[in-house]
DRENDO-1510 file (C-alpha; in Angstrom, 1 decimal, always signed):
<recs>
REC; n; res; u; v; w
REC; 1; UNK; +54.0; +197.4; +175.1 .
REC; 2; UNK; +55.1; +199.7; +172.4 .
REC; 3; UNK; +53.8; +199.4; +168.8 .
REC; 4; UNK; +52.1; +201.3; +166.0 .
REC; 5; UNK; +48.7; +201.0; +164.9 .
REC; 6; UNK; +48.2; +201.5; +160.8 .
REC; 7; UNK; +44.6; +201.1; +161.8 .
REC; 8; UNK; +42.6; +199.8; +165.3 .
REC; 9; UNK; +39.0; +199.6; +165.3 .
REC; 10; UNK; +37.5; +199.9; +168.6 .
REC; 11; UNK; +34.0; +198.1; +168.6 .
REC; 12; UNK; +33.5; +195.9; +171.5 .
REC; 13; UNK; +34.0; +198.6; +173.6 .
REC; 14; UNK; +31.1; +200.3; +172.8 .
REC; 15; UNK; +27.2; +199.9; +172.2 .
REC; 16; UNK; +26.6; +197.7; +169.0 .
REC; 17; UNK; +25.5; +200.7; +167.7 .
REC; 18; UNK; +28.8; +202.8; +167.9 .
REC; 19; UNK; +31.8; +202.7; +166.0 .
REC; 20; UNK; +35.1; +203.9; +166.9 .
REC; 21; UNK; +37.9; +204.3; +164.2 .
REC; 22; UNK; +41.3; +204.7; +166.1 .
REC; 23; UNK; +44.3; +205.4; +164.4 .
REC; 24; UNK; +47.6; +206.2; +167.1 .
REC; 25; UNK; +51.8; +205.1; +167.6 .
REC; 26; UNK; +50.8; +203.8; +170.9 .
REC; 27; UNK; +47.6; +202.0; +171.5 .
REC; 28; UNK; +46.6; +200.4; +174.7 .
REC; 29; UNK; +43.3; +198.5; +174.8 .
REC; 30; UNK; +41.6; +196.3; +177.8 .
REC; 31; UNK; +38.0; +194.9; +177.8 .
REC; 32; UNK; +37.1; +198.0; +179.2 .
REC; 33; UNK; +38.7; +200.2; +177.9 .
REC; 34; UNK; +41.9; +201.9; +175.7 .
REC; 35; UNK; +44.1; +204.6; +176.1 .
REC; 36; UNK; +46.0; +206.2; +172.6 .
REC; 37; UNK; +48.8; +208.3; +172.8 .
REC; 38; UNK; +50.8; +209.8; +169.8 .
REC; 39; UNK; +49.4; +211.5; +166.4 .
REC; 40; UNK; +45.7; +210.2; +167.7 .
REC; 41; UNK; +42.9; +210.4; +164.8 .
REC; 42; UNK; +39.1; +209.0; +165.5 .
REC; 43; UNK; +36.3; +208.7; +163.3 .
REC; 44; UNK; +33.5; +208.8; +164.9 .
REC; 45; UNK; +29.7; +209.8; +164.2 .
REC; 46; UNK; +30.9; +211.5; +160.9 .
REC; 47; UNK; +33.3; +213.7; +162.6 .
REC; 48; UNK; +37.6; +213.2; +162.6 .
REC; 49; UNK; +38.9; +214.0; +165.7 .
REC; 50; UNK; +42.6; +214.5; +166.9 .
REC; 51; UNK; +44.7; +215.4; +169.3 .
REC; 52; UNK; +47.9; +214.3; +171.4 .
REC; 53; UNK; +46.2; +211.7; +173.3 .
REC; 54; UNK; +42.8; +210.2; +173.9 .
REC; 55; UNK; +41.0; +207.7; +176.2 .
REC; 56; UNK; +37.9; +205.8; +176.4 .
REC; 57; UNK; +36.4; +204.2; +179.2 .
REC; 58; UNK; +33.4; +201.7; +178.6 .
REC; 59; UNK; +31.6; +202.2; +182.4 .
REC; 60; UNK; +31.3; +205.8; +181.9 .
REC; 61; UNK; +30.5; +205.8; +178.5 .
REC; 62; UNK; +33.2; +209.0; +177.9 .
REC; 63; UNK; +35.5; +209.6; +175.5 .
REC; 64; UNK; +38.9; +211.6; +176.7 .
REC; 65; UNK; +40.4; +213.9; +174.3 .
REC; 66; UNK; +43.7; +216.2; +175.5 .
REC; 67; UNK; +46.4; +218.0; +173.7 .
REC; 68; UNK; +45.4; +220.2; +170.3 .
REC; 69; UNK; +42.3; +218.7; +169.6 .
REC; 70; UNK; +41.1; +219.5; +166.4 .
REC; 71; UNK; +37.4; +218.5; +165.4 .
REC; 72; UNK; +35.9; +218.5; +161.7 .
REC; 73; UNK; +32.1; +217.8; +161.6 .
REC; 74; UNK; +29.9; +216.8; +158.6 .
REC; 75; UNK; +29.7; +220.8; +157.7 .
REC; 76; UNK; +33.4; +221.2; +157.9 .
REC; 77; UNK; +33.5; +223.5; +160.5 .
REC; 78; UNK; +36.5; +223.2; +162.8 .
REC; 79; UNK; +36.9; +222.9; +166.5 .
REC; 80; UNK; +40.1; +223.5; +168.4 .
REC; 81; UNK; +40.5; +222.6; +171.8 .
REC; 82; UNK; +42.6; +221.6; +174.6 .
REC; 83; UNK; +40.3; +219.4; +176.5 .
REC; 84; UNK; +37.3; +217.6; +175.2 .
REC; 85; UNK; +35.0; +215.0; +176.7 .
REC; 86; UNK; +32.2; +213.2; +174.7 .
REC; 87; UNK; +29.7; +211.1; +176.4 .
REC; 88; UNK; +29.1; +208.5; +173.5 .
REC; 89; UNK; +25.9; +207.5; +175.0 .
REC; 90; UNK; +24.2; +210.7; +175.3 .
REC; 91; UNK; +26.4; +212.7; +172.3 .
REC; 92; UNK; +27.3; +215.4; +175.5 .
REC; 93; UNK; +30.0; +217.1; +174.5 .
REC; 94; UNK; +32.0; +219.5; +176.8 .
REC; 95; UNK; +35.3; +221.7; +175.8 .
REC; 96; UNK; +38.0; +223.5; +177.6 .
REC; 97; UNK; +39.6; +226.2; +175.6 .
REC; 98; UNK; +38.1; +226.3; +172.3 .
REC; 99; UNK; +38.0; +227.9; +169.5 .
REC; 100; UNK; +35.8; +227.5; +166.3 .
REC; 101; UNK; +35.8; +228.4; +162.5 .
REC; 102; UNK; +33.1; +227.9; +160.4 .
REC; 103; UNK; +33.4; +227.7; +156.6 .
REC; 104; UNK; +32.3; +231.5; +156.1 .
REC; 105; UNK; +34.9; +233.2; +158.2 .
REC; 106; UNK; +34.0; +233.6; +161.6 .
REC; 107; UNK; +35.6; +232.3; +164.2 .
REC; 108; UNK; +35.0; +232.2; +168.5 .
REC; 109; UNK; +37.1; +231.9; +171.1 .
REC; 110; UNK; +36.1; +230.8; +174.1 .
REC; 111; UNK; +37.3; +229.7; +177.7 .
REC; 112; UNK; +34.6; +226.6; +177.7 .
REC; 113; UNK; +31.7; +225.1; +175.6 .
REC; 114; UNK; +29.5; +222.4; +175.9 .
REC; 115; UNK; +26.7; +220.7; +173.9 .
REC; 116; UNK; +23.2; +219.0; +175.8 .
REC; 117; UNK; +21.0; +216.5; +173.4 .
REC; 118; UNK; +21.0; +219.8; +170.7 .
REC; 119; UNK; +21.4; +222.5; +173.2 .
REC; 120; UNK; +25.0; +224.1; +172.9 .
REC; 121; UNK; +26.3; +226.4; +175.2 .
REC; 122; UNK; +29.8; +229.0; +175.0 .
REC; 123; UNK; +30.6; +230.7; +177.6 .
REC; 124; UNK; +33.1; +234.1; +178.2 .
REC; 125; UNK; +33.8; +234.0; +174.2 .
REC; 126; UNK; +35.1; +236.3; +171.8 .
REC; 127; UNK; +33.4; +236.3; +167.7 .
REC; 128; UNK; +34.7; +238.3; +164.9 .
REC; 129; UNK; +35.3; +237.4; +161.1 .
REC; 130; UNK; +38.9; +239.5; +160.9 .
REC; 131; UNK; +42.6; +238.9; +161.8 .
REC; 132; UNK; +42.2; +236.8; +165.0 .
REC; 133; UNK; +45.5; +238.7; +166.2 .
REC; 134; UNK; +44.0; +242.0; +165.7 .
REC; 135; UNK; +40.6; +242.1; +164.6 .
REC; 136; UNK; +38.9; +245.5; +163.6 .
REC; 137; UNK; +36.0; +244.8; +165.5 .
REC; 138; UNK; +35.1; +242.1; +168.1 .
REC; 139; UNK; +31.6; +240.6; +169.7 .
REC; 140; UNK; +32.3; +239.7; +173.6 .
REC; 141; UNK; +30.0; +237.4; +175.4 .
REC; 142; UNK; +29.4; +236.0; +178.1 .
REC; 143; UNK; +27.4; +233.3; +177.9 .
REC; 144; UNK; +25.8; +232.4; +174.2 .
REC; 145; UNK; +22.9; +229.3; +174.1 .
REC; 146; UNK; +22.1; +228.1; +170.8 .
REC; 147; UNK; +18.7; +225.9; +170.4 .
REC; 148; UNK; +19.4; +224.2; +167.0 .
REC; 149; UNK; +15.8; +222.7; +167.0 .
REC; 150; UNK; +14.4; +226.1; +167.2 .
REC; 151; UNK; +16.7; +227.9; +165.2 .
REC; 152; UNK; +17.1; +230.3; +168.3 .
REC; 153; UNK; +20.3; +232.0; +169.9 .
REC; 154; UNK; +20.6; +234.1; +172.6 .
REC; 155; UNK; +23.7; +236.0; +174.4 .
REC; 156; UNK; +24.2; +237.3; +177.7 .
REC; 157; UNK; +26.5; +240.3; +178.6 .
REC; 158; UNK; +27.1; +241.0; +175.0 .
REC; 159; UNK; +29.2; +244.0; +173.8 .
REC; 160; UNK; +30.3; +245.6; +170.2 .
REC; 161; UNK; +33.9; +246.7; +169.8 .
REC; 162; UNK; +36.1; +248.4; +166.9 .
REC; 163; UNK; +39.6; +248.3; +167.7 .
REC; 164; UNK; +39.6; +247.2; +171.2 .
REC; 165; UNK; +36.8; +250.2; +171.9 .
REC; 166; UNK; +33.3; +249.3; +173.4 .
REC; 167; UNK; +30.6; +250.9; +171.1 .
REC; 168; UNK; +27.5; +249.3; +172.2 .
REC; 169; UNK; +26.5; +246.7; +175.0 .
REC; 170; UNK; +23.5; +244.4; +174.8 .
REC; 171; UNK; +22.6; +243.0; +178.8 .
REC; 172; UNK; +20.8; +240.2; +176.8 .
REC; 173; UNK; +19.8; +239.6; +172.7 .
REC; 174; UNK; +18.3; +236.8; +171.2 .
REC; 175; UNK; +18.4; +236.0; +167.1 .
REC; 176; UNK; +16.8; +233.2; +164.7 .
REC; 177; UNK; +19.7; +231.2; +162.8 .
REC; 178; UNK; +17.8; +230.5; +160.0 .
REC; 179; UNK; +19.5; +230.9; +157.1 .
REC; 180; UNK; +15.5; +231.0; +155.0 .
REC; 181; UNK; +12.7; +233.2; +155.3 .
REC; 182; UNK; +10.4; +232.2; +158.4 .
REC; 183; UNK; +7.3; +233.9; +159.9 .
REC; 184; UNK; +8.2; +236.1; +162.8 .
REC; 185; UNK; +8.7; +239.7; +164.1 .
REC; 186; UNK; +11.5; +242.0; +162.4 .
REC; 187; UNK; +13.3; +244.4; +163.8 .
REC; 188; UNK; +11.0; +247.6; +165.1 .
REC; 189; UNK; +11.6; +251.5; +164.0 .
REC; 190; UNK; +11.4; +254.2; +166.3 .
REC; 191; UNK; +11.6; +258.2; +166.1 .
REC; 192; UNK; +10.6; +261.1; +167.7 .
REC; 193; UNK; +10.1; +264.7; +166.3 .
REC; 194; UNK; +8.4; +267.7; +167.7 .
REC; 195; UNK; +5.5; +267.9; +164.9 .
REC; 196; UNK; +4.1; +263.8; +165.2 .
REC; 197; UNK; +5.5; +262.8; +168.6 .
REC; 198; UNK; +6.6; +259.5; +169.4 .
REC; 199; UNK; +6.6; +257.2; +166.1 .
REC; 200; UNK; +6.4; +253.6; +166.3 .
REC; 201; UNK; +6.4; +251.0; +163.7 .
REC; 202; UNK; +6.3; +246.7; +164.0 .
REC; 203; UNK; +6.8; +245.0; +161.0 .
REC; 204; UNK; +5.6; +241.5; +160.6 .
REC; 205; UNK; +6.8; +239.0; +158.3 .
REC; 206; UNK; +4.2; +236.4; +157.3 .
REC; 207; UNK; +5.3; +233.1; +154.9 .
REC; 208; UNK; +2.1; +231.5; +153.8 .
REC; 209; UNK; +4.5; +229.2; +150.8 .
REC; 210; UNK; +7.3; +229.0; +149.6 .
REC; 211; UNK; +7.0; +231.5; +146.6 .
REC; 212; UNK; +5.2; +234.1; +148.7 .
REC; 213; UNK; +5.7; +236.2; +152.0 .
REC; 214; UNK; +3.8; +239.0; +153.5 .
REC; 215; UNK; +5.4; +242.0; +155.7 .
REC; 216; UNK; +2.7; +244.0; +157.6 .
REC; 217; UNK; +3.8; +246.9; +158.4 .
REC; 218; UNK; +1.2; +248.5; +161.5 .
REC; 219; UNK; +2.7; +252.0; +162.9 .
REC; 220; UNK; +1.0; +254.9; +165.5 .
REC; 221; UNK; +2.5; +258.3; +165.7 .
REC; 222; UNK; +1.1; +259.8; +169.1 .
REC; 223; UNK; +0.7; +263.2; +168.1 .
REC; 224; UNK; -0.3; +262.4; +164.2 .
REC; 225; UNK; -2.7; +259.1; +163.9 .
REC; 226; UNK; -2.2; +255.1; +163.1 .
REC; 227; UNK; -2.3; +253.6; +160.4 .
REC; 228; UNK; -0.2; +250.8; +158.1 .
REC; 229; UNK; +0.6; +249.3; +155.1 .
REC; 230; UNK; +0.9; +245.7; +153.5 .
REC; 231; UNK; +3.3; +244.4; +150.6 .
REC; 232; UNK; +3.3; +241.1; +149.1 .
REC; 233; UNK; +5.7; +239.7; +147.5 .
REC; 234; UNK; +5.8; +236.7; +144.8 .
REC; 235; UNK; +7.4; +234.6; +142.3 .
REC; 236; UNK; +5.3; +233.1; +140.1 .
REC; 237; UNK; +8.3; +231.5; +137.4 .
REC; 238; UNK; +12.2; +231.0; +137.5 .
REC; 239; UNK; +12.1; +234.1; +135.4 .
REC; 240; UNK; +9.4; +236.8; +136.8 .
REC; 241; UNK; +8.6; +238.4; +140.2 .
REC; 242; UNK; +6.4; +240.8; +141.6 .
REC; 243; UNK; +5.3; +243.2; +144.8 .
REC; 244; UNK; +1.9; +244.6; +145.6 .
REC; 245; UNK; +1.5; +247.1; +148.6 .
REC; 246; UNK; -1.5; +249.1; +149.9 .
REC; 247; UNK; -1.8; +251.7; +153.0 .
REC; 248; UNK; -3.9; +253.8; +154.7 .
REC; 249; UNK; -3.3; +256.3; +157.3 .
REC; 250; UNK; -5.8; +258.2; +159.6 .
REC; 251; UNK; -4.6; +261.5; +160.6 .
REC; 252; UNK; -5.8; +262.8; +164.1 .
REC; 253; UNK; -8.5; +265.9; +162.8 .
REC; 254; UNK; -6.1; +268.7; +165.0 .
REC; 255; UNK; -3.0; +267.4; +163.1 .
REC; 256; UNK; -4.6; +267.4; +159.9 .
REC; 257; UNK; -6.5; +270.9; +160.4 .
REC; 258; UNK; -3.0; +272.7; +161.7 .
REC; 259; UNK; -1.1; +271.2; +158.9 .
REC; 260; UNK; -3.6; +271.6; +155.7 .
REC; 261; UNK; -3.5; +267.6; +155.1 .
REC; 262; UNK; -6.1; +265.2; +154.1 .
REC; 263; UNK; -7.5; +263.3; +157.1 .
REC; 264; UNK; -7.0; +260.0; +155.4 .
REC; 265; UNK; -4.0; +259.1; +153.3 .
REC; 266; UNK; -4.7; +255.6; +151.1 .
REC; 267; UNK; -3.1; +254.1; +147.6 .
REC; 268; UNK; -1.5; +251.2; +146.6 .
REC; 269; UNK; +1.8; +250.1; +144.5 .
REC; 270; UNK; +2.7; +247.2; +142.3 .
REC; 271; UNK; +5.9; +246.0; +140.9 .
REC; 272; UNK; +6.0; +242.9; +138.7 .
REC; 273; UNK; +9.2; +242.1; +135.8 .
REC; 274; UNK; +10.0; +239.1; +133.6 .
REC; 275; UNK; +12.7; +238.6; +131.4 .
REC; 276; UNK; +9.8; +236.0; +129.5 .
REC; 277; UNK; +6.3; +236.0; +129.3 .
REC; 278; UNK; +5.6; +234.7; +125.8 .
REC; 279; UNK; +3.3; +231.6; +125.9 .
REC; 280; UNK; +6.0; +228.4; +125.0 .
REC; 281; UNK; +5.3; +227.2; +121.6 .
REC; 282; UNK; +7.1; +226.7; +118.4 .
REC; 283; UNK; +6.6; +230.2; +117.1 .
REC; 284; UNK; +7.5; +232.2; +119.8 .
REC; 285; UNK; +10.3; +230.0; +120.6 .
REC; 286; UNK; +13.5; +231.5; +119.0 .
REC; 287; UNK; +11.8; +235.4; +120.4 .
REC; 288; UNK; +13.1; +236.4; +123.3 .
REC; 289; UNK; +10.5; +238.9; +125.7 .
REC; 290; UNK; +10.5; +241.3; +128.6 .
REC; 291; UNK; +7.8; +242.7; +130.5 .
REC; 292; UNK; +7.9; +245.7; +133.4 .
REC; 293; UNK; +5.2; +246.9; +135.2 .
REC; 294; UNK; +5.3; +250.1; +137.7 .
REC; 295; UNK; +2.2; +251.5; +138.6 .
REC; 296; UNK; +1.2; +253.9; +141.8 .
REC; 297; UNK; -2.3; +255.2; +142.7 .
REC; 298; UNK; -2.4; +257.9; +145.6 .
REC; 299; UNK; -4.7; +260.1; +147.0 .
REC; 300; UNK; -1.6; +262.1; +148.4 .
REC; 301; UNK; +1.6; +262.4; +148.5 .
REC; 302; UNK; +1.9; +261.2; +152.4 .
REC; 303; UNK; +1.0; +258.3; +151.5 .
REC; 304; UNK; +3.9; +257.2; +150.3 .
REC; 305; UNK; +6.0; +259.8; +152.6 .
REC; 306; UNK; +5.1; +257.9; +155.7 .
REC; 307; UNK; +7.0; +254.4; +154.6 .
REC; 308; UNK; +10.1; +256.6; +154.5 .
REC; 309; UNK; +12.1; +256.4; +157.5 .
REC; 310; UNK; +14.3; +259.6; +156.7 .
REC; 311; UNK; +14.0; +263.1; +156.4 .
REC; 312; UNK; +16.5; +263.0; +153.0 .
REC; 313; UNK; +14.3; +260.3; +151.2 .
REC; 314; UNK; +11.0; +261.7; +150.9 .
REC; 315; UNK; +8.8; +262.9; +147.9 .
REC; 316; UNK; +8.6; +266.5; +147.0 .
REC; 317; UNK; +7.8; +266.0; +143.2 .
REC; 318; UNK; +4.0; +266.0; +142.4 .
REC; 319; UNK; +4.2; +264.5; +139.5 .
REC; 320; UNK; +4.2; +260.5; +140.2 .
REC; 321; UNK; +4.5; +258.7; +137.5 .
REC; 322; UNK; +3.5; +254.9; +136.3 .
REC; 323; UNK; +4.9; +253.0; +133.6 .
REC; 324; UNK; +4.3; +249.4; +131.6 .
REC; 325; UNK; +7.0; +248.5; +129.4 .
REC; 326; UNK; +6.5; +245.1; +127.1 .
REC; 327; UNK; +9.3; +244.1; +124.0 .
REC; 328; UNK; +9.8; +241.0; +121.6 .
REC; 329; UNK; +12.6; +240.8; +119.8 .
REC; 330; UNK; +14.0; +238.0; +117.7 .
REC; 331; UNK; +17.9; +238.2; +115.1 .
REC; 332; UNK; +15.8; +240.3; +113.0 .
REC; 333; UNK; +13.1; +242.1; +114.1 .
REC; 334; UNK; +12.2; +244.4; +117.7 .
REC; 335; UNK; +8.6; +245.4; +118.6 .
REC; 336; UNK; +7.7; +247.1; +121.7 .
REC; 337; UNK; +4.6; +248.3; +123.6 .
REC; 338; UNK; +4.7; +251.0; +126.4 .
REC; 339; UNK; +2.6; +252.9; +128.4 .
REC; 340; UNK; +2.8; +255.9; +130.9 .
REC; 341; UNK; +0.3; +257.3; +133.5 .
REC; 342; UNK; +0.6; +260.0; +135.2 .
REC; 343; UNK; -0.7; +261.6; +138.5 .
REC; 344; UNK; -0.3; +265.3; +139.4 .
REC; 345; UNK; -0.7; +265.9; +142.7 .
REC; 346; UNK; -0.4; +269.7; +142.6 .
REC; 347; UNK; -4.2; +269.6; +140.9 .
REC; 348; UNK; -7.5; +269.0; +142.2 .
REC; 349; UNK; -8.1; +266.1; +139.6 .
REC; 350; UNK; -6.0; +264.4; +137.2 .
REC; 351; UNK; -8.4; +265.4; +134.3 .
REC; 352; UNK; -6.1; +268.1; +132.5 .
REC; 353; UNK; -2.9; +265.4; +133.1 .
REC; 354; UNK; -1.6; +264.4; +129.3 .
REC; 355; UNK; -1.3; +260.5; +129.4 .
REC; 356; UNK; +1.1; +258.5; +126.9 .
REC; 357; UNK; -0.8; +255.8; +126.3 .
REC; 358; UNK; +0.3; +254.0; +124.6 .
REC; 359; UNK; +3.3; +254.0; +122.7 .
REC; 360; UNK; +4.3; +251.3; +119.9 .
REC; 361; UNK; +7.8; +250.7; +118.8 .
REC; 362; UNK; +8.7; +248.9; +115.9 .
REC; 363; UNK; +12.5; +248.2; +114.7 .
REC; 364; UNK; +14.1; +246.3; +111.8 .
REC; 365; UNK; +17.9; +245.8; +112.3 .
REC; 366; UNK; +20.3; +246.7; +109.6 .
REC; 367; UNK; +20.1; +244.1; +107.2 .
REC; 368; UNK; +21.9; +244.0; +103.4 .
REC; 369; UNK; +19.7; +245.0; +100.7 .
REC; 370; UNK; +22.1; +244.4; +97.6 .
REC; 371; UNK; +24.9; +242.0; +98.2 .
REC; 372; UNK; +27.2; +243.8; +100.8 .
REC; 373; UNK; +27.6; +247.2; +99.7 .
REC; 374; UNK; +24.3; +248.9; +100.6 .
REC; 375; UNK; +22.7; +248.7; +103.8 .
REC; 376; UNK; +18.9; +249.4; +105.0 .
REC; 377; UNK; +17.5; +249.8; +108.9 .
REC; 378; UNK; +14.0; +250.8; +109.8 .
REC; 379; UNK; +12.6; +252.4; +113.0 .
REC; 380; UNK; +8.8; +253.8; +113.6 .
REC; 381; UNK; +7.0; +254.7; +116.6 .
REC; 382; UNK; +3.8; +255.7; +117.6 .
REC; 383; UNK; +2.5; +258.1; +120.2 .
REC; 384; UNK; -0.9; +258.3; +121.6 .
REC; 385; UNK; -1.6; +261.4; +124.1 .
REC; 386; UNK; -4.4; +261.6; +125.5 .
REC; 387; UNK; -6.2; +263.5; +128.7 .
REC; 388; UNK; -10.1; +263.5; +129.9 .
REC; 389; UNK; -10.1; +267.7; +129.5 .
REC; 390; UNK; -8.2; +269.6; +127.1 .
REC; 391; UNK; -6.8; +269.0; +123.2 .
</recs>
């Protein structure tokens, strides 16, 4: 029997849990099953599903799916496919020919996929995020596992290509998929170089709330010393945020004898702005406020060379410099308070070092004085230098 279906709702067919919405021309439904042929679209488990033709067979518990199947989940990324099979019992789901885009732009080809309880597995795909006729550069595959519960992916056989040329091939490399910040190991660094040997360094990444995480940053050089630093970073308001790191480094005594360094190489940094830190109450409500902070405290200048992973980006300037900057202005008035420390390195102590500290700003914005033909504005600052030795 030929007829067309506005809309067939398939329920005794399965569990009195599951629902089936089928819509198809051609519909053909026994107790135990019902086969769809023509323009098919299912909803089912917050997913639409078509495809040229579908059946369902009640003893198996499998739902048959063949001819451009297209699949929309609840995140709106697509699935095509030629062949899919869902086990509605178990939510198994295997693919034939698929391909997927997700709502960011990158799509995967692949010969077959399936999906376990929330284990998924692709096998001999193809990723990219460019022209899927001829994408700049391509990740090959083959054989990707995804452990949603874990947030954990892995690939097997894995290689980079730019324009249909292998760059770099990975026998095996596992990823989190977690789109937050999570406790774990980050990448490592490595070099090498005549002077310190082999250099290795292991950052760990440590997230105690939700407003805080700590990196840990533990490195050896063979033919230098050990040593490491620690930064913190927070955000204490909507509006303000702030680092705080600290090192030390222990040179080996041969190292530091044939290269006229300090054994021991120690300071510490910290970082902190706000675009508001007035207290909220109706008088400081219609000012608007900004605090930065900078400061640096070192007992050489390796200690901040050794966080620098190239040659080009470290310090040759002994001068190192800290700095506190704090405004309030309001429509009429602008007061400001700032501060600057200094540390030359190039001396034995920082006694003869001239210090700005500190330095008020006060500003009145131009204003009329008599009706609108004369004009006043008023500016005044105030240095203090200062040093522990010297005028």
């Amino acid at each position: 029997m030929r007829y067309y279906f506005l809309f067939f709702l398939v329920s005794t067919l399965l569990n009195a849990k599951e629902t089936v919405e089928v819509f198809a021309e051609h519909v053909v439904a026994t107790e135990d099953q019902f086969d769809a042929v023509g323009d098919v679209l299912i909803l089912y488990n917050n997913s639409l599903l078509k495809s040229k033709k579908a059946h369902y067979d009640k003893n198996s518990s499998l739902l048959t799916l063949d001819g451009n199947v297209e699949m929309i989940g609840e995140n709106e990324n697509r699935v095509s496919s030629e062949h899919l099979v869902l086990d509605t019992s178990t939510k198994a789901v295997e693919f034939q020919q698929l391909h997927i885009t997700a709502d960011d732009g990158i799509w995967i080809n692949a010969s077959r996929a399936s999906k376990k309880e929330e284990v998924y597995k692709i096998y001999d795909s193809r990723l990219s995020s460019c022209d899927p006729v001829n994408p700049d550069w391509t990740i090959d595959f083959g054989k990707a596992t995804y452990y949603k519960d874990d947030n954990y992916m892995t690939l097997k056989d894995a290689s980079l290509s730019f324009f249909d040329q292998k760059v770099f091939y990975f026998p095996f490399f596992a990823f989190p998929t977690l789109n937050e910040r999570t406790t774990g190991l980050l990448f490592p660094n490595f070099k090498y170089s005549s002077t310190e040997g082999f250099a290795y360094e292991q950052p760990i990444f440590y997230v105690p709330t939700e407003n805080i995480d700590v990196e840990f940053n533990p490195q050896v050089r063979t033919q230098r010393g050990f040593g490491g630093h620690v930064t913190t970073r927070f955000v204490d308001s909507n509006h303000s945020q702030g680092e705080f790191r600290t090192g030390y480094f222990k040179n080996y005594d041969t190292y530091a004898e044939k290269n006229e360094l300090n054994n021991e190489h120690y300071g510490f940094e910290f970082l902190y702005n706000s675009t508001d830190f007035l207290p909220k109450s109706d008088f400081f409500d219609h000012y608007k406020s900004g605090l930065y902070v900078n400061s640096t405290y070192l007992n050489d200048l390796e200690y901040l060379n050794l966080q620098k992973n190239t040659a080009s980006s470290l310090i040759s300037s002994n001068l190192i410099e800290s700095r506190m900057n704090a405004f309030v202005y309001d429509s009429k008035n602008y007061m400001g308070l700032y501060g600057k420390y200094y540390i030359d390195m190039s001396k034995e102590n920082n006694k003869e070092t001239i210090q700005e500290l500190p330095t008020l700003h006060y500003h009145k914005y131009m204003e009329y004085l008599i009706s609108n033909k004369l004009f006043f504005t008023f500016d005044a600052r105030m240095h203090n230098y200062t040093r522990a030795k010297g005028s």
